[in-house]
C-alpha positions as CSV (number, residue, x, y, z in Angstrom):
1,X,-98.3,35.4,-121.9
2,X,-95.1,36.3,-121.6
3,X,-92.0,33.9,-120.3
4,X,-90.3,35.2,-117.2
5,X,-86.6,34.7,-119.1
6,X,-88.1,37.1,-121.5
7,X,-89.0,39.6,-118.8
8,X,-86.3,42.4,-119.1
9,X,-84.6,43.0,-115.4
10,X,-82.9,45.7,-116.2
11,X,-85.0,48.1,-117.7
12,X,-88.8,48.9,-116.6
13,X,-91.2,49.2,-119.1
14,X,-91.3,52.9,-119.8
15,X,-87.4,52.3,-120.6
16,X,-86.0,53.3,-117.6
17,X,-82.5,52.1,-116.8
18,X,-83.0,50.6,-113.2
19,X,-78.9,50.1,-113.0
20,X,-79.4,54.3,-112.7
21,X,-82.2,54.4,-110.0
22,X,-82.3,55.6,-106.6
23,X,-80.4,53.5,-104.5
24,X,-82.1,52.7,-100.6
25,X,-80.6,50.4,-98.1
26,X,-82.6,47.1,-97.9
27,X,-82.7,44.3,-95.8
28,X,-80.7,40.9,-96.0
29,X,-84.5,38.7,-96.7
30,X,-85.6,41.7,-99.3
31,X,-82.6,41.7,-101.2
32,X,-82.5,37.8,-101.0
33,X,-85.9,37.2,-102.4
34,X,-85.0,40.1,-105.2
35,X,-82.0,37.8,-105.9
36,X,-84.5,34.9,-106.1
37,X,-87.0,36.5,-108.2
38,X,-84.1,37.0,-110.9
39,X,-82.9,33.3,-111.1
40,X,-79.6,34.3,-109.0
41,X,-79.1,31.8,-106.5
42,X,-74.7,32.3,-106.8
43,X,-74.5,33.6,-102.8
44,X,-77.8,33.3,-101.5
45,X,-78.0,32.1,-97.8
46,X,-79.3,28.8,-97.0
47,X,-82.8,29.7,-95.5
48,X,-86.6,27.7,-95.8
49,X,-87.5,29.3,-99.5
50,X,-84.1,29.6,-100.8
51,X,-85.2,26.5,-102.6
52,X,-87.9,27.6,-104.3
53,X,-88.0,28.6,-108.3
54,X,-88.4,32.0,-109.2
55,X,-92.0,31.6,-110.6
56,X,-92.7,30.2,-106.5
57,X,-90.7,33.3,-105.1
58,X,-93.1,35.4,-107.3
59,X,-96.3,33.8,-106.0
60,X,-95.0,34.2,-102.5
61,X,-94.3,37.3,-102.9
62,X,-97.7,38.2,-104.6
63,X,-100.2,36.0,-102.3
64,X,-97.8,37.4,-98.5
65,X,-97.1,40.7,-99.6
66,X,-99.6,42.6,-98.3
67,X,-100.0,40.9,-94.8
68,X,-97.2,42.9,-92.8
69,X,-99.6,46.3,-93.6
70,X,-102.9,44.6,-93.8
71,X,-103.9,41.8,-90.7
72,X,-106.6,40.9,-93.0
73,X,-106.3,41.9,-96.8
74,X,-109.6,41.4,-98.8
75,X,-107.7,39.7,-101.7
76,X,-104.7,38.6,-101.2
77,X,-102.8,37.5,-104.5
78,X,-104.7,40.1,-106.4
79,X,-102.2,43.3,-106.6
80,X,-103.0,46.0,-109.0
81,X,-100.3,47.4,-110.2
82,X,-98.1,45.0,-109.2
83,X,-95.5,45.5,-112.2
84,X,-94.8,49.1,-110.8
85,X,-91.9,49.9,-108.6
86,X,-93.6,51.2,-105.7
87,X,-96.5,48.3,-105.5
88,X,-93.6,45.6,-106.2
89,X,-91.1,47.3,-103.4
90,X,-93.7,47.2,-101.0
91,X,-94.7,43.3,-101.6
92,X,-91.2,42.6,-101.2
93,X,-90.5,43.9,-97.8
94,X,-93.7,42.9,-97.0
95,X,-93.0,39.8,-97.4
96,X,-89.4,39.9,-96.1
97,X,-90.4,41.1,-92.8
98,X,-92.7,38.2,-92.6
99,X,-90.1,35.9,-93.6
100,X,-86.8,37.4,-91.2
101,X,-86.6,35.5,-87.8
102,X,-88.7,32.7,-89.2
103,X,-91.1,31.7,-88.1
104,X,-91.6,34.5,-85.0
105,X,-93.0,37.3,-87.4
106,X,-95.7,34.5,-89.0
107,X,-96.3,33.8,-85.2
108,X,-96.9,37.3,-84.5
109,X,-99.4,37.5,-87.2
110,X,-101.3,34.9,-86.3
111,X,-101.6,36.0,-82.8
112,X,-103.1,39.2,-84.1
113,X,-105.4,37.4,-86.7
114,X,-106.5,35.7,-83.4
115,X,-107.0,38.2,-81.1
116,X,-109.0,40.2,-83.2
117,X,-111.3,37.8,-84.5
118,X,-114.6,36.9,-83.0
119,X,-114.5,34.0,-80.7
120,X,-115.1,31.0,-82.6
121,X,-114.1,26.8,-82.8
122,X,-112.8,27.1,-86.0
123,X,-109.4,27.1,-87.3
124,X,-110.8,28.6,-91.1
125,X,-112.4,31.2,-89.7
126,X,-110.3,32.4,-87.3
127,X,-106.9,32.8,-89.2
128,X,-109.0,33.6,-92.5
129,X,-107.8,34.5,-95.2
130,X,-104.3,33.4,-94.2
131,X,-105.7,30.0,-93.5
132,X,-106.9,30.1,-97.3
133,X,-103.4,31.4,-98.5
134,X,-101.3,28.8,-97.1
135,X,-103.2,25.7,-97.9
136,X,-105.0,26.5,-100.9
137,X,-103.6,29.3,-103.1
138,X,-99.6,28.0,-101.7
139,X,-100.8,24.7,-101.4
140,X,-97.5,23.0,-103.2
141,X,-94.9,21.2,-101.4
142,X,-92.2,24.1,-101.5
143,X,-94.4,26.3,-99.1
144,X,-94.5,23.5,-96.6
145,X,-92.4,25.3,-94.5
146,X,-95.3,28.1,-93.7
147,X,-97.7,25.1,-93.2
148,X,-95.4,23.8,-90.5
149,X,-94.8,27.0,-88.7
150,X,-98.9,27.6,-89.0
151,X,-99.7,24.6,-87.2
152,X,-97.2,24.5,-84.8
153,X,-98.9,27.9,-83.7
154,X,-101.6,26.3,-83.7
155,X,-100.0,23.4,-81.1
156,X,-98.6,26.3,-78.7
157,X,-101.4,28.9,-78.9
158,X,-104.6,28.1,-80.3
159,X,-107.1,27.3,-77.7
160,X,-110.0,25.6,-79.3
161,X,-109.8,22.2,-80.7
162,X,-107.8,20.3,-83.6
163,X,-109.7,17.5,-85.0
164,X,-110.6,15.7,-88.1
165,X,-112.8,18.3,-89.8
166,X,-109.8,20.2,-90.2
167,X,-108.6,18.0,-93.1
168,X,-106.3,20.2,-94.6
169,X,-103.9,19.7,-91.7
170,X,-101.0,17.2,-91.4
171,X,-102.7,13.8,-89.2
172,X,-100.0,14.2,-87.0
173,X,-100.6,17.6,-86.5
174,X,-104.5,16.5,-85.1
175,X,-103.3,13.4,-83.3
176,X,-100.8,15.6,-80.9
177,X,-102.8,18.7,-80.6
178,X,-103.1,19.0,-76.3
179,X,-105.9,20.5,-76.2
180,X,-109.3,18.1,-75.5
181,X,-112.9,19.1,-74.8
182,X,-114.3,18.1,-71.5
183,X,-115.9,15.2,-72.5
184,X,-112.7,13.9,-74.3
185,X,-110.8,15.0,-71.0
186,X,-113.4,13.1,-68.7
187,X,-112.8,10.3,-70.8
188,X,-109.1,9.9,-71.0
189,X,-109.3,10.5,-67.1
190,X,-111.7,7.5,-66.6
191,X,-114.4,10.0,-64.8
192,X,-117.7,11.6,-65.1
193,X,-118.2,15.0,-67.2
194,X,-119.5,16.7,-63.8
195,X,-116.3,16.3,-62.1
196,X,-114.1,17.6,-64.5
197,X,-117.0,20.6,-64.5
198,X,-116.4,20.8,-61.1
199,X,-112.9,21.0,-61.0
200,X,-113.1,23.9,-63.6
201,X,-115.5,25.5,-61.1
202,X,-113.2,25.3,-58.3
203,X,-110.2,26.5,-60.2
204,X,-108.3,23.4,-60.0
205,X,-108.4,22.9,-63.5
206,X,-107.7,25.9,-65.8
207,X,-110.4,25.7,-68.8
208,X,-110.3,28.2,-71.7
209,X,-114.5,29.1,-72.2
210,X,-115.5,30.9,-75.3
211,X,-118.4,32.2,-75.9
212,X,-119.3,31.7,-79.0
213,X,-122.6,33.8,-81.3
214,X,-124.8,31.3,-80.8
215,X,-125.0,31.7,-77.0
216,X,-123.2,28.5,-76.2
217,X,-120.1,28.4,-74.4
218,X,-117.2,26.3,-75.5
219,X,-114.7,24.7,-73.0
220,X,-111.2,23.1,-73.7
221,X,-108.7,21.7,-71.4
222,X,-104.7,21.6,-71.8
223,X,-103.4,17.6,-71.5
224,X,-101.0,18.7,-69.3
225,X,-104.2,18.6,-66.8
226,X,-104.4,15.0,-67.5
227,X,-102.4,13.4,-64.7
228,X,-103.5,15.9,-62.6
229,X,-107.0,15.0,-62.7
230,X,-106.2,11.5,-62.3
231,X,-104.6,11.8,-59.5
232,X,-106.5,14.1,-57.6
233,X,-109.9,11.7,-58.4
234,X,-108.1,8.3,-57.6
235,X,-109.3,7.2,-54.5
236,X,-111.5,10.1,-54.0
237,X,-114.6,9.5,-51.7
238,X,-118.4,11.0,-51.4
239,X,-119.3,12.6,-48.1
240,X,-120.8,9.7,-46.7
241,X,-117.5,7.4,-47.0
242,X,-115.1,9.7,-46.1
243,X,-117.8,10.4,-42.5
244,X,-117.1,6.9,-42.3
245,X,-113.4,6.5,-42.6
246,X,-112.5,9.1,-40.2
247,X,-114.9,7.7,-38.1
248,X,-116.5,11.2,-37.7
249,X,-120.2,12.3,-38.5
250,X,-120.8,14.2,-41.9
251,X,-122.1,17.0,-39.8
252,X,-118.3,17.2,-37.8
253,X,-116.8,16.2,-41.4
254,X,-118.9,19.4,-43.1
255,X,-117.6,21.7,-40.1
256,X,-114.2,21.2,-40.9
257,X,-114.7,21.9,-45.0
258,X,-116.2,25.0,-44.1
259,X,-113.7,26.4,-41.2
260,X,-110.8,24.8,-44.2
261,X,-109.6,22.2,-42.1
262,X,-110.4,19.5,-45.2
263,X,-110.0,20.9,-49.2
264,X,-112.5,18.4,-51.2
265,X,-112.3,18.3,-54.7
266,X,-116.0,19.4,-55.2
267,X,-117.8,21.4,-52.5
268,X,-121.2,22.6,-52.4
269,X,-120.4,24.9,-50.6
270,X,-118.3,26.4,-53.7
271,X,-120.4,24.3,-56.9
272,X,-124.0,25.5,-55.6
273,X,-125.1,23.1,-58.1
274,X,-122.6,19.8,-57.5
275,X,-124.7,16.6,-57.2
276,X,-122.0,15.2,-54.7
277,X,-119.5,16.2,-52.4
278,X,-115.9,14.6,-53.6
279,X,-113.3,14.8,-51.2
280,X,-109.5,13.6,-52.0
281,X,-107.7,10.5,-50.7
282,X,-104.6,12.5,-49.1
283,X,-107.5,14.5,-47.3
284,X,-108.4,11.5,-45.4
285,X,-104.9,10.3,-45.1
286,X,-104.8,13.7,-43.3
287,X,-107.4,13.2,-40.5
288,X,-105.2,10.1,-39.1
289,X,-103.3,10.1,-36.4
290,X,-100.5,8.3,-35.2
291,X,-100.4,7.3,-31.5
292,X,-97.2,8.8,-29.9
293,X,-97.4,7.9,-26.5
294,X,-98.3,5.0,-24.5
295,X,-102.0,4.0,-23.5
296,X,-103.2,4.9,-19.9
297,X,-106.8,3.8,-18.4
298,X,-107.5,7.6,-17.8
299,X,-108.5,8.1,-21.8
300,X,-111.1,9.3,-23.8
301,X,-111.6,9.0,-28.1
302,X,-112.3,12.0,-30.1
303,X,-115.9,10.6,-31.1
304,X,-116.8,10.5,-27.7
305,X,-115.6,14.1,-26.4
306,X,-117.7,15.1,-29.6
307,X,-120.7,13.1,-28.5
308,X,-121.1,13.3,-25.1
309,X,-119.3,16.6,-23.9
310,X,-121.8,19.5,-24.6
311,X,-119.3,21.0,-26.8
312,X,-119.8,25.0,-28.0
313,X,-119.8,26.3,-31.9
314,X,-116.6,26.2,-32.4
315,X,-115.3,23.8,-30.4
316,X,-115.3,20.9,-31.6
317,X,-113.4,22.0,-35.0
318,X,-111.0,23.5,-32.4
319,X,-110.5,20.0,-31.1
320,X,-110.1,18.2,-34.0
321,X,-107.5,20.9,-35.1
322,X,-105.5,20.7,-31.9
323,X,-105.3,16.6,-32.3
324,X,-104.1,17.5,-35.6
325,X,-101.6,19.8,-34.7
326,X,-100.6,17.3,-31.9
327,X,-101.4,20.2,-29.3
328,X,-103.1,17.0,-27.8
329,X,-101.5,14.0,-28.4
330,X,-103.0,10.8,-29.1
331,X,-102.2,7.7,-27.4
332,X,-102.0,4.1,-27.7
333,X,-100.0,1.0,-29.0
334,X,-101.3,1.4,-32.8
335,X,-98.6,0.5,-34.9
336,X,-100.1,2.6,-37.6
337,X,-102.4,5.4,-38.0
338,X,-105.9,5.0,-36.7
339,X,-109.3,7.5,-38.0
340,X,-109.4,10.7,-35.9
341,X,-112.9,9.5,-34.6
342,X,-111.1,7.0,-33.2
343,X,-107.7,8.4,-31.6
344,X,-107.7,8.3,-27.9
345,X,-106.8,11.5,-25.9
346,X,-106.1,11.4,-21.9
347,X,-108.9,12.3,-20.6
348,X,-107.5,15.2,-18.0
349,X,-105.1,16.9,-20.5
350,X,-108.3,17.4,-22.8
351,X,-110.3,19.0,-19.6
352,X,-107.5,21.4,-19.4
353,X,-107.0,22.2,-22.6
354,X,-111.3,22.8,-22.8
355,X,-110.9,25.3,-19.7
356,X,-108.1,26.8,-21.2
357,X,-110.4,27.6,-24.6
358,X,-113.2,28.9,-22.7
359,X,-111.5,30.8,-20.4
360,X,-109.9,32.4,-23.2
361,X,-112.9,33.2,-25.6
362,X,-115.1,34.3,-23.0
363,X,-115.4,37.4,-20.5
364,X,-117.2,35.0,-18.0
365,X,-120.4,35.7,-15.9
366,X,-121.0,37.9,-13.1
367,X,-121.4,36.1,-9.5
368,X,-125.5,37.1,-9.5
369,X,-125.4,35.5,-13.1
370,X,-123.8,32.6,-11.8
371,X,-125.8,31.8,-8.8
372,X,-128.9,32.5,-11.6
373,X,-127.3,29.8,-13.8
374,X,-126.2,27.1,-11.1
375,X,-129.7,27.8,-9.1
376,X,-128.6,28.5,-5.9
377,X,-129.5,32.0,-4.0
378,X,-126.8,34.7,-4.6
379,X,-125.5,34.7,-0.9
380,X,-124.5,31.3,-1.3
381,X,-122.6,31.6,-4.4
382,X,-121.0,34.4,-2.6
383,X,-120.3,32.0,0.0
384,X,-118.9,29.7,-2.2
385,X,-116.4,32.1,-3.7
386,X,-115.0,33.7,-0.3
387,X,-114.4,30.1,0.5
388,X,-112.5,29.5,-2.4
389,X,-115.0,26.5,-4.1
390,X,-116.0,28.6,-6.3
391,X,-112.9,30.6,-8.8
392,X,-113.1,33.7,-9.8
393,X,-111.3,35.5,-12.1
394,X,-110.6,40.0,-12.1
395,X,-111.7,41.4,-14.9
396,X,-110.0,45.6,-16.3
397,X,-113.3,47.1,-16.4
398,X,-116.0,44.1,-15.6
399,X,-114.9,43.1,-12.2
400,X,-114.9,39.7,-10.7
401,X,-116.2,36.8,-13.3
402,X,-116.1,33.1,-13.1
403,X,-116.4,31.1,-16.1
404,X,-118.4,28.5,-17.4
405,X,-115.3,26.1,-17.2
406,X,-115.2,26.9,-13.6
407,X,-118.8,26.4,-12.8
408,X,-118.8,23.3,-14.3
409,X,-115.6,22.1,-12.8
410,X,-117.2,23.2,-9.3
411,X,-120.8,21.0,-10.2
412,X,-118.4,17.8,-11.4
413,X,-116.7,18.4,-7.5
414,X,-119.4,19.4,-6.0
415,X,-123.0,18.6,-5.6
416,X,-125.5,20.3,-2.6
417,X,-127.4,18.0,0.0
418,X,-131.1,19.4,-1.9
419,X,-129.5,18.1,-4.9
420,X,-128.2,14.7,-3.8
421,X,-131.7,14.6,-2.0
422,X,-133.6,14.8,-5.1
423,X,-131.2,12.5,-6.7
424,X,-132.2,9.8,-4.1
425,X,-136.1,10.7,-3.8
426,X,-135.6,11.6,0.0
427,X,-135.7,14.6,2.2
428,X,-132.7,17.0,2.8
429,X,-132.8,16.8,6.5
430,X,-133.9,12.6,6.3
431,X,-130.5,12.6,4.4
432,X,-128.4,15.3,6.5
433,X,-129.4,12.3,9.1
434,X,-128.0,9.2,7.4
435,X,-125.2,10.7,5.6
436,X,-121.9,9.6,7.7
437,X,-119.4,12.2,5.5
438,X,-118.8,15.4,6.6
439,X,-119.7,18.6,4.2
440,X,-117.5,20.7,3.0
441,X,-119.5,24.0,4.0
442,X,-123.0,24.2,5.6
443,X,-124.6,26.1,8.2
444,X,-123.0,24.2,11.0
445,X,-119.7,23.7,9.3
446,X,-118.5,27.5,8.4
447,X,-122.2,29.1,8.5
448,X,-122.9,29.2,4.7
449,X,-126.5,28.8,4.1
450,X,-126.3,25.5,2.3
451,X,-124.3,22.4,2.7
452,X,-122.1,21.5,0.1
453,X,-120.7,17.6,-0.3
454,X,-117.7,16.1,-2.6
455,X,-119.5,14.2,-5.2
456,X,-116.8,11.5,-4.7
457,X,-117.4,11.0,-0.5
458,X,-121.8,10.9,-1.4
459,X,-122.1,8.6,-4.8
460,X,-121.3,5.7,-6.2
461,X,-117.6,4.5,-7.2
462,X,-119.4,3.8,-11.0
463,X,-121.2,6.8,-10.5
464,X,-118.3,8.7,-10.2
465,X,-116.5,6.9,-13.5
466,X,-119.5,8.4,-15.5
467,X,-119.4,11.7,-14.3
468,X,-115.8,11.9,-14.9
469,X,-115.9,10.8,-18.6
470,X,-119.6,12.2,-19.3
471,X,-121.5,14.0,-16.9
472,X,-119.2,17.0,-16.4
473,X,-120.3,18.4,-19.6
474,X,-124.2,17.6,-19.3
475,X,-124.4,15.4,-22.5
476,X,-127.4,16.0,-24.5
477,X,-127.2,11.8,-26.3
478,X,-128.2,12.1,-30.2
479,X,-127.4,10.1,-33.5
480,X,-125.6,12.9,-35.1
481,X,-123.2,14.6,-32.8
């Protein structure tokens, strides 16, 4: 074999002068790593292989050359014709464009390698034969440089996991590599596997999923997910619990996830196949009030409006949101903030604010309708609304309409002597008899077919407390409201 001192640098084999070649331009790196090759290091700029003997520049040269025009050569190290001028110019700039703005061209590289591989877990496979190049064919100490560039690539970019089969690879290198699988990140973040799953689902948690020949997918999360994770699952409650510290049903509770009041963590409504709903502590923190203004005997709580008033689809979400919103305000002396279920709301400003809803979401009912719906006979509801009992309202193109709101206001005022008859188990004219109040209207009074009284003058001071905080709204009393 012969020594590289003996190799003539001068002069190519067929006898050539090379002083007397062609002369083209050539970059700093190539003419560098020409300088290397030689054993002339007088000049050469400080850079990562400036160190390295010429028998190591020639190895470089041989096993990187070919990578900045082939992504993948077949055999890299094995040149043909590698003593020739042409073959040996082009594994020089070859490698020198690999080599200028270290380590960004290697990076480059490897990103194509990547990109065009098949999805797989493996670091081998993926970055082959590159992967074989570094860290077995330049395997000595004086290419660590390209090792260190590789795998910190590999910390940046490389989505899949770094772990102890890949023993080549520095320890530290696998100890600080962020990304974890999802069982490794449900570990570190002291939960189950499903949630994390979950999380994923809901795009709370950005995953990267490969899927890989076999059919299986394979998931990895970034660490910078970590504390996210942990935060968002500490103090985090099931359905059932949260129902319970809002003081709210799960029914009321599952309204206001749908309608996007609350954001759980895991919704079935979103994770078709979640085992459990798991809902955030600041969502519960949310549906707290704080009392802003003094308590009055004229009140009413939130869980009872929803129980007992006979409350319309959307209504009750509309409620809650307006207590939230502090469109109603809650009261009390609570020196800190009590479950919505439980905040108390004056009991006339949330009457108003119900009329107001209705009267704004619905075109109302004709006055035939409303005599149908209140059972009396049409000329007495038309009685009723020429004396001004009964409000109407003009509609552009529908005419005169009275709302439900008003009809119901007008039955909690109002209540006719059949009714308060059949209420008592007597007759109306036994009752017309004993009754010492006078009617509002009646055939004697203003000559409307039927007498009307006020609710308040004919029943019972209690009876009248009921009505006002339950009756009006003709409760329909179950265990889920």
């Amino acid at each position: 074999m012969t020594q590289w001192s003996a190799v003539d640098q001068r002069h190519c084999e067929c006898g050539a002068s090379l002083a007397q070649a062609i002369t083209e331009q050539a970059s700093q790196t190539a003419l560098t790593i020409t300088r290397l090759l030689c054993g002339d290091r007088d000049g050469v700029p400080v850079s990562e292989f400036s160190g390295l003997l010429p028998p190591e520049v020639h190895r470089l040269v041989r096993y990187l050359g070919l990578f900045a025009s082939q992504i993948r050569p077949a055999h890299p190290g094995q040149v043909a014709d590698s003593h020739r001028m042409p073959t040996a110019q082009a594994l020089i700039v070859g490698t020198a464009d690999l080599l200028d703005t270290w380590p960004s061209r290697l990076h480059v590289l490897m990103a194509a390698l990547q990109a065009s591989a098949p999805a797989s877990p493996s670091v081998r496979r993926t970055f082959s034969p590159l992967y074989r190049v570094l860290y077995e064919d330049l395997s000595d100490s004086g290419f660590q440089f390209l090792r260190d560039a590789f795998e910190n690539y590999l910390r940046e970019h490389w989505w899949g996991l770094v772990c102890q089969r890949n023993k080549l690879l520095k320890r530290q290198t696998i100890s600080d590599h962020p990304r974890l699988s999802l069982p490794q990140m449900a570990a570190a973040a002291g939960v189950s596997q499903s949630v994390v799953r979950h999380l994923v689902q809901a795009e709370l948690v950005f995953a990267t999923t490969a899927s890989l020949p076999s059919g299986r997918k394979s998931n990895t999360l970034h660490t910078s997910d970590l504390a996210y994770i942990q935060g968002a699952t500490n103090g985090s409650v099931s359905m059932q619990q949260a129902a319970q510290l809002v003081a709210l049903p799960e029914r009321r509770l599952r309204e206001l996830i749908a309608c996007g009041v609350v954001t759980p963590l895991i919704s079935r409504h979103k994770n078709q196949h979640a085992a459990a709903w798991l809902i955030p502590k600041s969502e519960i923190d949310r549906l707290h009030v704080w009392p802003s203004v003094p308590a009055t005997d004229a009140g009413i709580s939130v869980r009872d409006v929803l129980k007992y008033w006979r409350l319309r689809d959307t209504e009750g979400t509309g409620l809650i949101k307006a207590v939230l919103a502090q469109e109603l305000i809650s009261q009390g002396e609570s020196s800190h903030a009590v479950p919505l279920g439980m905040a108390i709301l004056n009991l006339a400003e949330t009457k108003r604010w119900l009329d107001s809803c209705r009267e704004a979401h619905e075109d109302g009912l004709s006055i035939d309708q409303a005599a149908q719906a209140m059972g009396i006979k049409q000329q007495v509801a038309y009685d009723l609304v020429r004396l001004g009992l009964l409000t109407t309202t003009l509609h552009e193109t529908l005419g005169h309409r009275i709302s439900t709101a008003h009809i119901e206001r007008f039955q909690a005022t109002y209540i006719s002597a059949a009714d308060h008859a059949r209420a008592m188990h007597r007759s109306p004219r036994a009752l017309l008899r004993e009754l010492t109040v006078t009617p509002v209207c009646g055939p004697t009074i203003d000559g409307t077919r039927q007498y009307f009284y006020r609710r308040s003058d004919v029943c019972g001071k209690s009876d009248v407390h009921l009505r006002d905080k339950y009756e009006i709204h003709r409760p329909t009393i179950t265990n889920e409201f």
